[in-house]
C-alpha positions in Angstrom: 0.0 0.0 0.0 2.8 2.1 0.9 4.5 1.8 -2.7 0.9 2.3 -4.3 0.6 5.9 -2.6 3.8 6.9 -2.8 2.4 7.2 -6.8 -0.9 8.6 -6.2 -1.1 12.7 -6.6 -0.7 14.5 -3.6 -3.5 16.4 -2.9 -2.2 19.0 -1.5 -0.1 19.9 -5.0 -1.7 23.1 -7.0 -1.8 24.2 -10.1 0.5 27.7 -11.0 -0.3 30.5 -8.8 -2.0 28.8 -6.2 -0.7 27.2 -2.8 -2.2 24.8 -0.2 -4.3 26.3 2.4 -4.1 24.1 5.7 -7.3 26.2 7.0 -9.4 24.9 4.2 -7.8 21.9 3.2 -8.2 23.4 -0.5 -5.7 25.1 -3.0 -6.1 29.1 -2.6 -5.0 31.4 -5.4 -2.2 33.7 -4.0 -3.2 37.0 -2.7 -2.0 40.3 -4.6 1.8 41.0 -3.4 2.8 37.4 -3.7 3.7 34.8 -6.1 3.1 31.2 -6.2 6.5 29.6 -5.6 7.5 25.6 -5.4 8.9 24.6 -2.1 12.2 22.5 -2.8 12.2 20.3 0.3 8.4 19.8 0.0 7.9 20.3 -3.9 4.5 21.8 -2.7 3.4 25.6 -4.2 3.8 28.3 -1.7 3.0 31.5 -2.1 5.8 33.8 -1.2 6.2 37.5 -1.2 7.5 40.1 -4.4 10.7 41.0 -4.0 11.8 44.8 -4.0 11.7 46.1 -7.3 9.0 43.9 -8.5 5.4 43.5 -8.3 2.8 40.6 -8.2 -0.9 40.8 -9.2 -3.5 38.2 -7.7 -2.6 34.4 -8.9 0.6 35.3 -10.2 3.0 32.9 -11.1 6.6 35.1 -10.8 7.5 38.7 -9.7 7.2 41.2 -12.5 9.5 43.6 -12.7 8.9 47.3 -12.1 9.4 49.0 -15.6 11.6 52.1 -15.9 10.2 55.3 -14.6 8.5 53.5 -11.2 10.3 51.6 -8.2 9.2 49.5 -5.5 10.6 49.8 -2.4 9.4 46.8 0.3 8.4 43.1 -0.4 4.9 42.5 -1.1 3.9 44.9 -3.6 0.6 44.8 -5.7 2.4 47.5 -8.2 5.0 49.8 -8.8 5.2 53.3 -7.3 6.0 56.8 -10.1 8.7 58.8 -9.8 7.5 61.9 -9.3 9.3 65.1 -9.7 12.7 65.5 -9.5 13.3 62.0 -10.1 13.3 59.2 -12.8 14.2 55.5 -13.0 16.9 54.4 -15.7 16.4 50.6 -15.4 13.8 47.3 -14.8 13.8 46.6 -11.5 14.6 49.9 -9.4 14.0 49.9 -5.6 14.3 53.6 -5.3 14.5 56.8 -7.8 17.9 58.7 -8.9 17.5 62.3 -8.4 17.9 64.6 -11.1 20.0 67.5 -8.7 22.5 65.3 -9.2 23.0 65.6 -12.7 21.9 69.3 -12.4 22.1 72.0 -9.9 18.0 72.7 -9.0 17.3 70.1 -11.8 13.4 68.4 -11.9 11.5 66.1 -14.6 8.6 68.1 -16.4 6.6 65.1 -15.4 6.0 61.9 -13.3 7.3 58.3 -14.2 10.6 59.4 -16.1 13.4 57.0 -17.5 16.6 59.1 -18.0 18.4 61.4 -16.8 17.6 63.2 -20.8 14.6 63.7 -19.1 16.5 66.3 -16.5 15.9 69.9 -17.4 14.9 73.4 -15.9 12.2 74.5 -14.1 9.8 77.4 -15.4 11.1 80.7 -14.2 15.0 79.7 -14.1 17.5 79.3 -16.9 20.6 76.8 -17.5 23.9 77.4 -17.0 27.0 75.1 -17.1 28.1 76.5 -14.3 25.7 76.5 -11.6 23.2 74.9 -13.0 19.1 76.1 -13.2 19.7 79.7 -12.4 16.7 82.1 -10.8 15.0 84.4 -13.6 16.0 88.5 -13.2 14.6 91.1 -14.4 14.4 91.5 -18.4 14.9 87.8 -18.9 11.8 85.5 -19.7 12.3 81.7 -18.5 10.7 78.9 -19.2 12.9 76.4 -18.1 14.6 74.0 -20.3 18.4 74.2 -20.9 18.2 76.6 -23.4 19.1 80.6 -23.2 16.4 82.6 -21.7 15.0 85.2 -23.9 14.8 88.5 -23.4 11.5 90.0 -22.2 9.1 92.6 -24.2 11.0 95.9 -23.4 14.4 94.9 -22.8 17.5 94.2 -25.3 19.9 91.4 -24.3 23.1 92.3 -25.7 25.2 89.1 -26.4 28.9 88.9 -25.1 30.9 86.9 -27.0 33.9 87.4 -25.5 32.6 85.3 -22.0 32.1 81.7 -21.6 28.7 79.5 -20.1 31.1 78.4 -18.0 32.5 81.1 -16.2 30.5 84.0 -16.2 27.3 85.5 -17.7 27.3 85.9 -21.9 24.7 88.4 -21.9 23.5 91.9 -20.4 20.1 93.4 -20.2 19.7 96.9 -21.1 15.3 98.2 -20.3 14.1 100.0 -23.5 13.0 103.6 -21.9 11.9 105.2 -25.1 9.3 102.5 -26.9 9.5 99.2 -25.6 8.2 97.8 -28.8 11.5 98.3 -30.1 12.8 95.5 -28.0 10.3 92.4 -28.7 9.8 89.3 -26.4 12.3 87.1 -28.5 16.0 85.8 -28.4 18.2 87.5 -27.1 19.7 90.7 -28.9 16.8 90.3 -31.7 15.5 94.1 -32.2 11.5 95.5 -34.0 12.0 95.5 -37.8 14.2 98.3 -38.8 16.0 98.4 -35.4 19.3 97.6 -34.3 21.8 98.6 -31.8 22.3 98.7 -28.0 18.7 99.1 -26.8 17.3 98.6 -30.2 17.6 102.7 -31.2 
């Protein structure tokens, strides 16, 4: 008799993303956060908790990965968290988020959920400079973040310097147009009305 059971099915063995519940004497499909796993020593189904940087859903059979852009922190997750703002994720898997100040000085992600550290920029009302990084917006400048040159605002004339460097000190001055400040345009900087030129666009 012995021999003839030891070929039987045990009736405690379940199917893929469910485990034996003693409680009920039944197979149970795996609550959200876990994963229906085979014990070695037993060869029964257990289910066992997602690691960090992965997620299970309800009856799942392996931990899923958290995609780029979201992390997972603690075992046991039922999904992935966003990175929000100033942060993004780079690769599968991520138990935290890498902070864009790192890359650059008062750096942020325009949105939630980013991937790279491309995805690093500006925030509205500063510029970018290789130097120090997302600088405040002054007076005469118009900034709406990126990590391109601010433009000059309607009624000033930002008069390129040449001479100076991104890295060392600032490439541009801002003169206020006293006269008619439709001379000097909201545009790029050191751009002048039609038929205008000059410091202050005379």
């Amino acid at each position: 008799p012995e021999l003839v059971a030891s070929w039987l099915p045990d009736s405690r063995a379940c199917p893929p993303g469910q485990a034996y519940d003693e409680s009920t004497s039944q197979c149970a499909i795996c609550p959200t956060g876990t994963y229906s796993a085979r014990n070695e020593s037993t060869l029964l189904r257990e289910c066992v908790l997602c690691p960090p940087g992965s997620f299970c859903l309800e009856g799942g059979t392996s931990p899923v990965l958290c995609p780029k852009g979201s992390y997972a922190n603690a075992s046991g997750q039922g999904e992935c968290m966003r990175c929000l703002p100033p942060s993004y994720a780079d690769a599968l898997g991520s138990i935290d988020c890498k902070s864009c100040q790192l890359i650059i000085a008062g750096g942020t992600t325009p949105f939630a959920a980013a991937t790279s550290k491309d995805d690093c920029t500006c925030p509205e009302k500063t510029y970018y400079r290789r130097d120090s990084g997302c600088t405040p917006c002054t007076e005469g400048l118009s900034c709406w973040g990126g990590l391109g040159s601010p433009k000059q605002a309607e009624g000033y004339y930002g008069r390129l310097l040449p001479e100076y460097g991104m890295d060392n000190k600032e490439w541009f001055e801002i003169f206020k147009c006293h006269a008619d400040v439709r001379r000097c345009p909201h545009a790029q900087l050191g751009v002048c009305s039609e038929g205008r030129e000059g410091l202050a666009c005379t």
